[in-house]
N, CA, C and O of each residue as an XYZ file, in Angstrom:
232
protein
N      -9.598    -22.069      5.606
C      -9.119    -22.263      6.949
C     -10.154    -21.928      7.996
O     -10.183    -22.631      9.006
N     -10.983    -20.956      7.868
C     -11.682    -20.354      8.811
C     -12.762    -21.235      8.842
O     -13.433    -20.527      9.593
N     -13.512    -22.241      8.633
C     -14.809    -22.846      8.282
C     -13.923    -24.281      8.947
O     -14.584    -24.895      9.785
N     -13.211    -24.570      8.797
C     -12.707    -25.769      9.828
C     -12.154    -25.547     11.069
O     -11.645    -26.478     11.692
N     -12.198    -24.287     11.555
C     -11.744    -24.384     12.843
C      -9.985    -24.176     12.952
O      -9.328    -24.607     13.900
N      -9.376    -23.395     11.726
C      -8.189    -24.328     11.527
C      -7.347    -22.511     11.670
O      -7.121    -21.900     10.626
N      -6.883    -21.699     13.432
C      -6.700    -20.609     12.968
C      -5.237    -20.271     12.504
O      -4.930    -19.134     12.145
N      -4.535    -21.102     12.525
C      -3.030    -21.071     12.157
C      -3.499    -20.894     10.336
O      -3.153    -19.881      9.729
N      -4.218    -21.893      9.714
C      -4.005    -22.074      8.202
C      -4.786    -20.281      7.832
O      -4.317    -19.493      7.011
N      -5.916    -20.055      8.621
C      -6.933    -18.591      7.948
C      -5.375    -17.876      8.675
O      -4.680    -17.627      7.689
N      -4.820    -17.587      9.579
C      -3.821    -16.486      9.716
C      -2.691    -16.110      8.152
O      -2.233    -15.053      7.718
N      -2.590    -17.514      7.692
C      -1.487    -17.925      6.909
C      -1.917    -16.997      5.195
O      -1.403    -16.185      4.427
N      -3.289    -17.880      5.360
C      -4.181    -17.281      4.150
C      -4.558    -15.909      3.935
O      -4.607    -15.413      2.809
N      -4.846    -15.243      5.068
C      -4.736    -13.821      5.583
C      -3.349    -13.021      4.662
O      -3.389    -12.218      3.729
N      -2.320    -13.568      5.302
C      -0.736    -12.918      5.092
C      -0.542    -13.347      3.654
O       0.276    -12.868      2.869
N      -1.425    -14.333      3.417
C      -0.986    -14.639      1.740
C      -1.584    -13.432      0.509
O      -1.094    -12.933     -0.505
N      -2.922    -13.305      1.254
C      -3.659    -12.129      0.363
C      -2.836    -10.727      0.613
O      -2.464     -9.963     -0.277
N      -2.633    -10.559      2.054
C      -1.746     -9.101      2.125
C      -0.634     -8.879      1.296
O      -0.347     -7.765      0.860
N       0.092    -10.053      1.031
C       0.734    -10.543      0.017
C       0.822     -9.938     -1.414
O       1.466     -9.009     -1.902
N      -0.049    -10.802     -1.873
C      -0.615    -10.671     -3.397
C      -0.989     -9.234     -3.447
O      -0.415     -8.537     -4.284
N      -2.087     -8.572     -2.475
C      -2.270     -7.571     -2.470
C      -1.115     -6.525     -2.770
O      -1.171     -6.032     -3.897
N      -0.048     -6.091     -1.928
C       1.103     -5.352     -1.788
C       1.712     -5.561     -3.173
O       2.083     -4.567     -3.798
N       1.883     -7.162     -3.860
C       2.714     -6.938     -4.939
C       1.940     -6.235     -6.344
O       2.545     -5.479     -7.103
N       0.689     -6.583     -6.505
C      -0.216     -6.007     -7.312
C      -0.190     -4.558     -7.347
O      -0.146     -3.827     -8.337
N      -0.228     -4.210     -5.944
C       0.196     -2.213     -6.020
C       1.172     -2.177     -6.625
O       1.383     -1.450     -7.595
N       2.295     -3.360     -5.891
C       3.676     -2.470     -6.657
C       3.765     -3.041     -8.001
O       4.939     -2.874     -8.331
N       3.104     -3.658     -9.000
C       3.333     -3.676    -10.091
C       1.881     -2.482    -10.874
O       1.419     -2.419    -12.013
N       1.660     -1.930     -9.955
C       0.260     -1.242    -10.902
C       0.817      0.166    -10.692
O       1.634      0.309     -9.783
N       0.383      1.462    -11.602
C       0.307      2.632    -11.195
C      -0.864      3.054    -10.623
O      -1.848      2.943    -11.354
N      -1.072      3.572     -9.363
C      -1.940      3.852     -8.352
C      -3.370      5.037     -9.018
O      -4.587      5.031     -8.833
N      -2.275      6.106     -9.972
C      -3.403      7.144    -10.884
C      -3.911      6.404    -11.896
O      -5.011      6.739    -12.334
N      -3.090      5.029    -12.586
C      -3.842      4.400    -13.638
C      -4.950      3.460    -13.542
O      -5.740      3.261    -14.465
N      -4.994      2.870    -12.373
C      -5.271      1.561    -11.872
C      -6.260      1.727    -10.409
O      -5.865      2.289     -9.388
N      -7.534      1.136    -10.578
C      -8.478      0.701     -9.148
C      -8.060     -0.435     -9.111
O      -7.679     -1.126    -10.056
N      -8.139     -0.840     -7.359
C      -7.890     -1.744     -6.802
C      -8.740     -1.773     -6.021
O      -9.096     -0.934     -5.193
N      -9.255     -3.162     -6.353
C     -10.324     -3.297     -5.644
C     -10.204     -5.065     -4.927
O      -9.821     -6.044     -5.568
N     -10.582     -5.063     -3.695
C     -10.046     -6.117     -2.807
C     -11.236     -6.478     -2.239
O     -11.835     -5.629     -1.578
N     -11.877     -8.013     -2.420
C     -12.931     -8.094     -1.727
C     -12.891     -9.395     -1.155
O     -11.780     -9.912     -1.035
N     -14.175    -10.187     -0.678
C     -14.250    -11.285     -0.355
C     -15.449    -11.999     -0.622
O     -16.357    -11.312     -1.090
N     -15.757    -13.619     -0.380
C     -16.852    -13.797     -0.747
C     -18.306    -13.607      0.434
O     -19.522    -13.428      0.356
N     -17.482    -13.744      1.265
C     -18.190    -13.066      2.544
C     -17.348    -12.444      3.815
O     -16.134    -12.617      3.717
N     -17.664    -11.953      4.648
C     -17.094    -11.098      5.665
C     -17.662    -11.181      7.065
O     -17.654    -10.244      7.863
N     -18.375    -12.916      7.387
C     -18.560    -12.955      8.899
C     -17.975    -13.533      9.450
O     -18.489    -13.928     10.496
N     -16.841    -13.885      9.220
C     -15.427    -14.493      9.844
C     -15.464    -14.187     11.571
O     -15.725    -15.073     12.385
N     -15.225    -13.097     11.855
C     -15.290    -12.743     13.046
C     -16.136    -11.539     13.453
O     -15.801    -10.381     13.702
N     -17.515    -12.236     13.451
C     -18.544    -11.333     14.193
C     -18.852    -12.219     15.435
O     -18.624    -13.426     15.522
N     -19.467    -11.333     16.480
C     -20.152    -11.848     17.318
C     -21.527    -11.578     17.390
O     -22.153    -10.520     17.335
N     -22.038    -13.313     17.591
C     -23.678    -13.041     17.163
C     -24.194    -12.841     18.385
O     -23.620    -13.108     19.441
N     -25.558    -12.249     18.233
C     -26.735    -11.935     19.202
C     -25.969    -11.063     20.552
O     -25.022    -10.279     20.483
N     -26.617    -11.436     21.573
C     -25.771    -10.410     22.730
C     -24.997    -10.759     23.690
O     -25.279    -11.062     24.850
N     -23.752    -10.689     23.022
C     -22.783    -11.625     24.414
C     -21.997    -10.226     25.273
O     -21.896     -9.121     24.741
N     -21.611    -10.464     26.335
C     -21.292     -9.782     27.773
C     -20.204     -9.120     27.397
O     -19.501     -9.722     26.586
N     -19.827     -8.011     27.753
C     -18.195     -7.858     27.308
C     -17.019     -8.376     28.109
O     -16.981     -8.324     29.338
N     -16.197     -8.806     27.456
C     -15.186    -10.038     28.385
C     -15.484    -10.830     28.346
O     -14.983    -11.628     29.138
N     -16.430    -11.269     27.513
C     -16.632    -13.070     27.091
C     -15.571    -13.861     26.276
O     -14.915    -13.184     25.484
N     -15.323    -15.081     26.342
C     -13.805    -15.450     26.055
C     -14.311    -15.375     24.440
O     -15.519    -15.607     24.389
N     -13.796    -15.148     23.279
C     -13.894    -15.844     22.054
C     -13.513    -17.138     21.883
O     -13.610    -17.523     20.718
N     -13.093    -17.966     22.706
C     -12.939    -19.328     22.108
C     -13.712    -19.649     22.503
O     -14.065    -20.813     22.313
């Protein structure tokens, strides 16, 4: 979603992992079990170089 411009579908995809995430705890024991949650990258929402503060994000 996020690579097309598309922020309704990355919100959706977002709530889907929080999702999966939450049910995976509740089927795991927390002392038996790491959980580990990652991504394939994480610059979704950076801001590059030096923008003003109060600059619009869109």
């Amino acid at each position: 979603g996020h690579h097309d411009s598309r922020a309704s579908m990355a919100l959706h995809e977002a709530v889907a992992l929080d999702d999966a995430v939450a049910r995976g705890l509740a089927l795991t024991n927390e002392e038996e079990t790491l959980t580990i949650v990652t991504a394939d990258h994480s610059h979704a929402f950076t801001f590059n170089g030096y923008p003003f503060r109060g600059n619009s994000i869109l």
